[in-house]
PALUMNU-567800 format. One record per residue: residue number from 1; z, x, y of N, C-alpha, C in turn. Coordinates in Angstrom, 3 decimals. Example, Ala and Ser with C-alpha at 12.3 -4.5 7.8 and 13.67 -1.06 7.14 Angstrom:
BEGIN
SITE|n|nc3|nc1|nc2|cac3|cac1|cac2|cc3|cc1|cc2
SITE|1|7.800|13.190|-5.690|7.800|12.300|-4.500|7.800|13.200|-3.300
SITE|2|7.080|12.850|-2.250|7.140|13.670|-1.060|7.870|12.900|0.030
! end
This chain:
BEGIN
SITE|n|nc3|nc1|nc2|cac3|cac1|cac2|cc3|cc1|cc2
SITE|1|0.000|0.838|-1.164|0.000|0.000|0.000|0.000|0.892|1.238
SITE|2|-1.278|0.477|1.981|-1.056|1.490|3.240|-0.413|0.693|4.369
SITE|3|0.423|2.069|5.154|1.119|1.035|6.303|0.048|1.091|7.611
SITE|4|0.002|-0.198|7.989|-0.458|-0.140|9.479|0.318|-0.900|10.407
SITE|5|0.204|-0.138|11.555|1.286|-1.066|12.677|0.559|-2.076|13.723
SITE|6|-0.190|-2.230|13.128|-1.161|-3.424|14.263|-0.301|-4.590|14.372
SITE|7|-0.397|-4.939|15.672|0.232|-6.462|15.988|-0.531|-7.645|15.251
SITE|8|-0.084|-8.843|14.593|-0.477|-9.726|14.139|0.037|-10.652|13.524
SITE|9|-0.283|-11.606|14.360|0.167|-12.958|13.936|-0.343|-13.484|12.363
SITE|10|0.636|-14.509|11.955|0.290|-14.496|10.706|1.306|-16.031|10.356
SITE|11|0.022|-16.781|9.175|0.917|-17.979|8.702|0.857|-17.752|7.427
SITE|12|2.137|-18.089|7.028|2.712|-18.488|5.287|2.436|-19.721|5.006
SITE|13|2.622|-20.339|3.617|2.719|-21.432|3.245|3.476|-21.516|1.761
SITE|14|3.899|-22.693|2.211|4.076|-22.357|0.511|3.703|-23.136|-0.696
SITE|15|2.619|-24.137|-0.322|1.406|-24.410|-1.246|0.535|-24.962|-0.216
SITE|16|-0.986|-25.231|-1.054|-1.790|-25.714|-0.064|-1.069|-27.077|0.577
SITE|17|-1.538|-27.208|1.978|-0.955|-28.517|2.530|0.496|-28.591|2.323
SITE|18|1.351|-26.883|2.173|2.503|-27.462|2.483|3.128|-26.664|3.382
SITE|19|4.439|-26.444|3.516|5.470|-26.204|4.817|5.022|-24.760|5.422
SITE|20|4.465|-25.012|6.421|4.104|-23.638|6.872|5.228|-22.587|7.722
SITE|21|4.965|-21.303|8.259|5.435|-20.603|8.649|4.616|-20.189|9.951
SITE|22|4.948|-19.839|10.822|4.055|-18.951|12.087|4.802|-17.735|12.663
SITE|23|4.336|-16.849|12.051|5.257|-15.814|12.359|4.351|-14.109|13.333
SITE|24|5.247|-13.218|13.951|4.329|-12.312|14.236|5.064|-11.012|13.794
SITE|25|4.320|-10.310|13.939|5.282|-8.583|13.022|3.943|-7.322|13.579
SITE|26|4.264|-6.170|13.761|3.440|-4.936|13.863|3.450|-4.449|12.648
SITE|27|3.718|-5.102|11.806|3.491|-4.079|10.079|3.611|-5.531|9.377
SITE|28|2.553|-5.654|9.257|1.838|-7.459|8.288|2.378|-6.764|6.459
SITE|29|2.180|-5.779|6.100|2.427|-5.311|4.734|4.110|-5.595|4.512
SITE|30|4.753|-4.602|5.327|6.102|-4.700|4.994|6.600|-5.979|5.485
SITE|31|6.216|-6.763|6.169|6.820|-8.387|6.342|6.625|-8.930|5.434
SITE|32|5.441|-8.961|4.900|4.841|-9.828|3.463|5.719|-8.985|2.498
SITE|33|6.239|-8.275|2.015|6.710|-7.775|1.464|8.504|-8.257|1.437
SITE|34|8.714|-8.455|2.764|10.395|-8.548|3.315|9.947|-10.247|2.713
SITE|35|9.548|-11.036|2.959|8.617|-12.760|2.916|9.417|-12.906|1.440
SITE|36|8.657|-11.708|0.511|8.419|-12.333|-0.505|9.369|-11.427|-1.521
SITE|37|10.077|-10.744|-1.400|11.170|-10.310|-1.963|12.473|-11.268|-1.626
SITE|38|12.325|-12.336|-0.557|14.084|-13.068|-0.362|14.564|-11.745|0.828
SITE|39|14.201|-11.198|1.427|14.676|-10.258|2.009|14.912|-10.750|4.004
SITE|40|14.655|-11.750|3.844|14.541|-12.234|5.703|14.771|-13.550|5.298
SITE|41|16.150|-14.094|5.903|16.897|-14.784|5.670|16.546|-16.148|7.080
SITE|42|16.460|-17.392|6.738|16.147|-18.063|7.492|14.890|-19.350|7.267
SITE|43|13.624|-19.949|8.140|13.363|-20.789|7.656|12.593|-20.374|6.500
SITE|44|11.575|-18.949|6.392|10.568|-18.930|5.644|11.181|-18.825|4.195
SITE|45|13.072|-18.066|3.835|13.196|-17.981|2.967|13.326|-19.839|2.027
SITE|46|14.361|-20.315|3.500|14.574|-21.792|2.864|13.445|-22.958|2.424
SITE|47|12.852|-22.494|3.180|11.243|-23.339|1.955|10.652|-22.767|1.187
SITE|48|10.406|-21.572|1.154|9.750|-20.880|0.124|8.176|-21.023|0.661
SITE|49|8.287|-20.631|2.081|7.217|-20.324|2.043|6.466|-18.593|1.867
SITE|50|5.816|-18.312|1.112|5.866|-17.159|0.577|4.500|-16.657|0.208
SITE|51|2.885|-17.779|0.716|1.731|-17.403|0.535|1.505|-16.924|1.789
SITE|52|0.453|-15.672|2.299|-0.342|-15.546|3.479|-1.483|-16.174|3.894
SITE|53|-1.652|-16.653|4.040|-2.778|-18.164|3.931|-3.682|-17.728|5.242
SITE|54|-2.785|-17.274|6.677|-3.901|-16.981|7.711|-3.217|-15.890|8.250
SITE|55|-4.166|-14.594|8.947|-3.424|-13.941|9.839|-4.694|-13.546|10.973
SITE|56|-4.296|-12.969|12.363|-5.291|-12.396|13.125|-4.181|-10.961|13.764
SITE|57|-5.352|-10.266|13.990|-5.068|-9.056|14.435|-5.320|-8.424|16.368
SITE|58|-4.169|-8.341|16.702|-3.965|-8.410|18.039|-4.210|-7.011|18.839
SITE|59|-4.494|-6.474|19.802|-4.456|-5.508|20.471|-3.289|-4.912|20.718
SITE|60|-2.382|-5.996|21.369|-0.535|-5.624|21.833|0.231|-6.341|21.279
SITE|61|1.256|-6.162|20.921|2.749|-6.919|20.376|2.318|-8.074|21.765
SITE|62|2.424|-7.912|22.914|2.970|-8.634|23.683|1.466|-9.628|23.631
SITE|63|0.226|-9.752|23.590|-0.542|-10.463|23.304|-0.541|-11.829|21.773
SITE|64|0.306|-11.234|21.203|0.354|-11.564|19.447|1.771|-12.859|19.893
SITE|65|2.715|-11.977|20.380|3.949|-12.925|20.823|2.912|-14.066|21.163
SITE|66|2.545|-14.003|22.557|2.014|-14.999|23.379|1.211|-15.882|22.559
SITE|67|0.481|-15.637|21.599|-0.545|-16.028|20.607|0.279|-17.331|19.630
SITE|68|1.167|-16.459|18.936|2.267|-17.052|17.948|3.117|-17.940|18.712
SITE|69|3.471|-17.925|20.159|4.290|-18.988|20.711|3.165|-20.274|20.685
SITE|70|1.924|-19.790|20.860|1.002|-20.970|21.354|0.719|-22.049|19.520
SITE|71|0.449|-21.357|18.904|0.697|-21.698|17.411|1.547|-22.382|16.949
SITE|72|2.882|-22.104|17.065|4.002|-23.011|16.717|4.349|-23.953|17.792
SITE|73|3.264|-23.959|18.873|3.427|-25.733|19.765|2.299|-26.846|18.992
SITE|74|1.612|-25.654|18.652|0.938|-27.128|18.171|1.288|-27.888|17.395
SITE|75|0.199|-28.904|17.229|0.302|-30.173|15.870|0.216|-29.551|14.355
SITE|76|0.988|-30.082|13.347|0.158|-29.790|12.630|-1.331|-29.691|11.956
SITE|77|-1.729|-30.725|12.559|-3.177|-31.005|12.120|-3.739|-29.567|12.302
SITE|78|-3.850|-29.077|13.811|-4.024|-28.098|14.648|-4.455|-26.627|13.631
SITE|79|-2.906|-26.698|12.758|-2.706|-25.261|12.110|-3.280|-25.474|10.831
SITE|80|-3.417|-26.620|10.327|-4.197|-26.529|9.254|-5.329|-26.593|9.479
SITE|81|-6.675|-26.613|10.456|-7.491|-26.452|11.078|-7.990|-24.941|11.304
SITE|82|-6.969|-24.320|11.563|-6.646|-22.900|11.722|-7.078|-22.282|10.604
SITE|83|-5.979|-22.436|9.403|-6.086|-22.135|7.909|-7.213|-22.330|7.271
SITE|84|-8.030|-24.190|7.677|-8.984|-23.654|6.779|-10.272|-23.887|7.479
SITE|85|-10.443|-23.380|8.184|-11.804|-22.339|9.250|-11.884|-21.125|8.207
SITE|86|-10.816|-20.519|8.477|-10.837|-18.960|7.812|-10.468|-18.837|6.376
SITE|87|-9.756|-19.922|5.840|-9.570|-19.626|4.394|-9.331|-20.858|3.452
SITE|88|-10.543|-21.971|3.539|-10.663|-23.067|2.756|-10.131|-23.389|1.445
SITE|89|-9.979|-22.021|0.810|-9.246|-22.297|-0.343|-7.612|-21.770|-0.604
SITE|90|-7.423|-21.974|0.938|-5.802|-21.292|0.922|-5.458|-20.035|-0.240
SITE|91|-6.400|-19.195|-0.278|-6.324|-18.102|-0.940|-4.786|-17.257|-0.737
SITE|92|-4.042|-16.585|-1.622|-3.103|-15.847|-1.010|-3.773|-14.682|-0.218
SITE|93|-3.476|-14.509|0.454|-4.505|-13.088|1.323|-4.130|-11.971|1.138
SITE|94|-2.417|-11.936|0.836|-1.295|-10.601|0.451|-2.219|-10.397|-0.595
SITE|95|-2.761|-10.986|-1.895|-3.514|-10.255|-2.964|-4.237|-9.018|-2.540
SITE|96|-5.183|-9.733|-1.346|-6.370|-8.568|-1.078|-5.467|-6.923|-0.740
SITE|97|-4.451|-7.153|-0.356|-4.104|-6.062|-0.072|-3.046|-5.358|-1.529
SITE|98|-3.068|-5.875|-2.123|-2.261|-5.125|-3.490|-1.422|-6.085|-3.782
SITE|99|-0.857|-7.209|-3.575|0.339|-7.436|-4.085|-0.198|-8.328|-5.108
SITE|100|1.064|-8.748|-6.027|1.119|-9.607|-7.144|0.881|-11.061|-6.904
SITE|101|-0.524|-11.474|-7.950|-0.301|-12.874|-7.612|0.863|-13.595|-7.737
SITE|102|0.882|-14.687|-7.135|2.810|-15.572|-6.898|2.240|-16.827|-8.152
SITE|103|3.404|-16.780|-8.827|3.416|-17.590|-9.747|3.734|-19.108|-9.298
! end
């Protein structure tokens, strides 16, 4: 797993059409990683949301914030709109990068 520190927003889920997450981090690997070990305590652990379903990649932390605040105002309709533009089959996306499919 290589580390990169790029800013980027990013949504979980934790099945298709279900409880999402909107979250932002400069290291997308080791969050997905913290996500899905039980290791970050709070809403994403208490639903289990634990797929990467969407992420985008930001220039600045402080652009990505601004991005991710605008994300979690919306509707839901909104974010699932989001999700599947870019990934119709709610693919886990953490796969592409090495991790274990989630049972």
């Amino acid at each position: 797993m290589t580390v990169d520190f790029s800013p980027r927003v990013y949504v979980l889920a934790s099945k298709r059409n279900g409880t999402l997450y909107v979250g932002v981090t400069s290291n997308l690997l080791g969050r997905i990683h913290q996500h899905r070990g039980g290791l970050v305590r709070g809403f994403a652990s208490d639903y289990g949301t634990r797929l990467l379903v969407w992420f985008e990649e930001h220039p600045t932390m402080d652009s990505a914030i601004t991005r991710e605040k605008r994300i979690k105002k919306w509707n839901r309709a909104w974010k699932l709109e989001l999700i599947e533009a870019a990934n119709p089959e709610w693919r886990d996306l953490a796969e592409d990068f090495g991790f274990a499919p989630l049972s």
